[in-house]
C-alpha positions in Angstrom: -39.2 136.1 -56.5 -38.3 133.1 -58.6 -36.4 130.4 -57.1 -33.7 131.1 -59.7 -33.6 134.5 -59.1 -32.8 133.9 -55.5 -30.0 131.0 -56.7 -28.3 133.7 -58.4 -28.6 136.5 -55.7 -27.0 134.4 -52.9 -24.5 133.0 -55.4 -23.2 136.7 -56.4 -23.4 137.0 -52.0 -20.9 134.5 -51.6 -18.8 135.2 -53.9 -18.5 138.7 -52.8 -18.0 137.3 -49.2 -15.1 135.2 -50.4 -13.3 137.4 -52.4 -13.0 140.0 -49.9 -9.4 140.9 -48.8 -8.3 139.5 -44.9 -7.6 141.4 -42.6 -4.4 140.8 -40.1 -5.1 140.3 -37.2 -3.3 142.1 -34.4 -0.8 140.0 -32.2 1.0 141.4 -29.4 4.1 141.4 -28.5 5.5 138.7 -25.8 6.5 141.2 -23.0 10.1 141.7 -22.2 11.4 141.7 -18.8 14.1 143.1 -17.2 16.9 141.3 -16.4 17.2 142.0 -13.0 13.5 141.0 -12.5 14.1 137.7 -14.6 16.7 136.6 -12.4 15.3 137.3 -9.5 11.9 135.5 -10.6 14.3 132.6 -11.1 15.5 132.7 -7.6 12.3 132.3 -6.6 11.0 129.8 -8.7 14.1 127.4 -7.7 12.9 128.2 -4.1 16.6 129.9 -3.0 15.9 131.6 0.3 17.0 135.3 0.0 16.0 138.6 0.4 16.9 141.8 -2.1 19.5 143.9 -0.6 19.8 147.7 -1.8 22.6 148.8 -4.0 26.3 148.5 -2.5 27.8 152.2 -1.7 31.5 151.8 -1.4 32.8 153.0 -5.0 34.8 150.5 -7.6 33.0 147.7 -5.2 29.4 148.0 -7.2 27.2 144.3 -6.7 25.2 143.6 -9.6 21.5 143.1 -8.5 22.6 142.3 -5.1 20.8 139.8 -2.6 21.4 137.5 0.4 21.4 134.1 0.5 20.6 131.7 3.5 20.5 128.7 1.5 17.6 126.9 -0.6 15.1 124.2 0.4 17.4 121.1 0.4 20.2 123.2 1.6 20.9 125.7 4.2 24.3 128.0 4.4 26.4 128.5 7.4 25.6 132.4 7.7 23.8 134.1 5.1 25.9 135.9 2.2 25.6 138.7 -0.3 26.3 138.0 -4.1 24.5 139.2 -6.9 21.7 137.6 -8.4 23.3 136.0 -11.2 26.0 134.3 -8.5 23.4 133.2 -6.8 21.3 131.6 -9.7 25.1 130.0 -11.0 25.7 128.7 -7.1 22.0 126.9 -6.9 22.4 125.5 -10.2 26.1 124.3 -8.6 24.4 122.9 -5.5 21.6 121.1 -6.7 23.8 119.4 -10.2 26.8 119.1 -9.0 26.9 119.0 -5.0 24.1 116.8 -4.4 24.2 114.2 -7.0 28.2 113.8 -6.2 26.6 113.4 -2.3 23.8 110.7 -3.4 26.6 108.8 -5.5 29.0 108.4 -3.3 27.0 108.9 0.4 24.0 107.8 -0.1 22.3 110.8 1.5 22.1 114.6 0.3 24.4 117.5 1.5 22.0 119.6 4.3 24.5 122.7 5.1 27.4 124.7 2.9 29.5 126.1 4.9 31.3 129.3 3.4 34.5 131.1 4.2 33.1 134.5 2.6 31.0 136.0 0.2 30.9 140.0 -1.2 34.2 141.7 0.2 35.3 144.8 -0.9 39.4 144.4 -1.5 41.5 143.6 -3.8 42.7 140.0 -4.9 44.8 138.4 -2.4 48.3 136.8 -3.8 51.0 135.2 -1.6 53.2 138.1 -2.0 50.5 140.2 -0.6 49.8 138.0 2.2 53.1 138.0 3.5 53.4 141.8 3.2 50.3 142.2 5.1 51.5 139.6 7.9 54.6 142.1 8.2 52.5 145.1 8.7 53.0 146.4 4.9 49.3 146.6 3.9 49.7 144.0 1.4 45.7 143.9 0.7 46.3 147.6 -0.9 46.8 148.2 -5.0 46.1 144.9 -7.3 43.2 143.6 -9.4 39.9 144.0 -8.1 39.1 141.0 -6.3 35.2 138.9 -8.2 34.5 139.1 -4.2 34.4 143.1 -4.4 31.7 142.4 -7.3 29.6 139.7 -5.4 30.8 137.4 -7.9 33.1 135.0 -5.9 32.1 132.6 -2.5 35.1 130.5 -0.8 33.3 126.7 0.4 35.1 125.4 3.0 32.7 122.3 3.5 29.9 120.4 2.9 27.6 118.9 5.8 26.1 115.9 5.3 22.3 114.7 6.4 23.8 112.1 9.3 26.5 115.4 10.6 29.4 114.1 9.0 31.3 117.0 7.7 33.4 116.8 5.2 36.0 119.7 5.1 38.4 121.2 2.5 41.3 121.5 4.8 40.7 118.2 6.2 39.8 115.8 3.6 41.4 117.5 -0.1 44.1 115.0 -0.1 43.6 111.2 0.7 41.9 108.3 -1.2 38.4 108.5 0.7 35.1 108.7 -0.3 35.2 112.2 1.2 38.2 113.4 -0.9 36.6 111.5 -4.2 33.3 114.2 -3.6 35.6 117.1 -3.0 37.5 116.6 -6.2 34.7 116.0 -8.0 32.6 118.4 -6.7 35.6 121.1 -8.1 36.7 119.2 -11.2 32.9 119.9 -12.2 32.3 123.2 -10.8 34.2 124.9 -13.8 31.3 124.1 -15.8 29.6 125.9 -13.9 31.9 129.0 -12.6 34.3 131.1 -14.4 37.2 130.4 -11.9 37.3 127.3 -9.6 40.4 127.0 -7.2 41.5 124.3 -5.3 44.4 123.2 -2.4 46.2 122.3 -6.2 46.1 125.5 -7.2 48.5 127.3 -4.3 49.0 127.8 -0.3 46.2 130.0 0.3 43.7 127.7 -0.9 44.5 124.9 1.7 41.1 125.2 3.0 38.9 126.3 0.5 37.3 126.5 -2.8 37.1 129.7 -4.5 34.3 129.9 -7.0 33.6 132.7 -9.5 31.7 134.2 -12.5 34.2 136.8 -13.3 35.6 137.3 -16.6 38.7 135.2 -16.6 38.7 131.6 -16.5 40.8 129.2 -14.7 40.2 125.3 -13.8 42.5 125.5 -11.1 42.2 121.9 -9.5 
């Protein structure tokens, strides 16, 4: 075979080759998880200290992916509590932006224990009309709006330890011109953007001694 023959046989080849039609290729799909597993994955990956509890039992009161928390790695709680994965994600998020840098800014040292007043409680929303009632034996905790704490939505701080033991407390310290009252009201004027619901002393009697946080529907920057 000539040299030109052969010229013209790969020629003919490669143009063949390159005119042919390409062919997709297949990509597959990123897999989609399930919510419940993302957050959880989330707890874990923040290293929150909790364990998966099975689903609550006692009608309207239904928790959301429920777990309990004893805290995180910087942070330990009083007593462990029950919320629902997303409050839990929302209150680590809380801890570790908004608790601890208010600690370092103004302490010098990072907050070691939050102490809580309650977690998941299945009643209804407590008012001071209803409190009174009950403190007369009327059963003022019955009827009312479903309280974010019957949803594992909802945790009441009552204070913050610090890494030397100084404590610095809701009921205590709210009101004044300290350093500790600067980090309480700062700590809650920042919380609501990260919680639904914040409320404060400011907000009326029966938050004196606490700070109610929540991821319910309604919203209120009650400090």
């Amino acid at each position: 075979m000539s040299l030109r023959r052969l010229a013209v046989i790969l020629a003919v080849l490669l143009v063949g080759a390159c005119s042919a039609p390409l062919r997709p290729v297949a990509v597959a799909p990123p897999p989609i998880l399930d919510p419940d597993a993302a957050c959880l994955k989330d707890l874990g990956d923040s290293h929150v200290l909790f364990e998966r509890q099975p689903p609550t039992a006692e009608g309207v009161c239904k928790v959301v992916n429920p777990v309990k928390i004893r805290g995180d790695a910087q942070l330990s709680w009083n007593q462990p509590g029950m919320v629902s994965c997303a409050m839990a994600r929302t209150i680590e998020r809380f801890e570790t932006q908004v608790v601890q840098p208010a600690a370092q800014k103004l302490f010098g040292q990072k907050v070691v224990r939050l102490i809580h007043m309650g977690t998941y409680n299945c009643r209804t929303m407590r008012t001071e009309t209803s409190v009174a009632a009950a403190a007369d034996g009327q059963g003022g905790s019955k009827g009312g709006r479903l309280s974010e704490h019957a949803r594992g939505q909802a945790i009441d701080v009552g204070a913050f330890e610090l890494a030397d033991g100084t404590v610095i407390s809701v009921k205590k310290d709210w009101r004044g011109a300290g350093k500790r009252s600067e980090f309480l009201q700062e700590v809650a004027r920042t919380s609501c953007e990260y919680f639904n619901v914040v409320l404060s002393p400011n907000h009326n009697r029966l938050h004196q001694d606490h700070l109610h946080l929540d991821i319910g529907p309604h919203r209120l920057c009650g400090v």
